[in-house]
N, C-alpha and C positions, 0 to 999 in steps of 0.2 A: 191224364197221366203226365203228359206235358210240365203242366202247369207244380204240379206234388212235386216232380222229380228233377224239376227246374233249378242250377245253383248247386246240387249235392254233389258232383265231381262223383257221377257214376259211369263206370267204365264196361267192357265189355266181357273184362275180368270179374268183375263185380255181380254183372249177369247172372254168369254161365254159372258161378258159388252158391247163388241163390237158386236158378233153375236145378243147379245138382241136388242142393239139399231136400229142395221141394221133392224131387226125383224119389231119392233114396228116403225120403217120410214116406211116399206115398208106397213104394215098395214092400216098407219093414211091414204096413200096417194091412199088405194084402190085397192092394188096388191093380184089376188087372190088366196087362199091360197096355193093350188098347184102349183103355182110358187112358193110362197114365201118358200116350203118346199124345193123345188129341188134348189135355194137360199142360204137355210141354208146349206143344202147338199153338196153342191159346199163347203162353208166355210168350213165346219167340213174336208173334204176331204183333205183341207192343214193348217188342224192346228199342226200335227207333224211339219212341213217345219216351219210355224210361232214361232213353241215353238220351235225348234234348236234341238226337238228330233230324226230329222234324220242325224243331223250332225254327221258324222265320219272321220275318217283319208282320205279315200276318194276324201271328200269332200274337206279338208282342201288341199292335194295337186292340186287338180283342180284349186282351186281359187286361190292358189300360182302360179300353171301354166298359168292361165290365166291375172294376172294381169301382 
């Protein structure tokens, strides 16, 4: 996640429009809400990774070693 979302200037605004919409699809299409919670739950769980807040030097060496 990291690595995808690395550079995109995504913010926490950006997040929470995507988890909504995800939200209100899963909704209209009848998903019931105790899914749709552990759904969101999963999202939330990697939105440090999406926002680049776990990116460290770390990181940055791996992806230099690995490419």
């Amino acid at each position: 996640m990291l690595t995808a979302h690395r550079g995109l200037g995504i913010d926490d605004t950006h997040f929470d429009v995507v988890v909504k919409h995800l939200s209100d699809t899963l909704l209209s299409l009848g998903l019931p809400e105790d899914i749709m919670a552990e759904v969101v739950e999963i999202c939330e769980s990697l939105r440090d990774d999406v926002l680049g807040k776990g990116w460290n030097v770390i990181n940055e060496l791996l992806l230099l070693f690995l490419l």
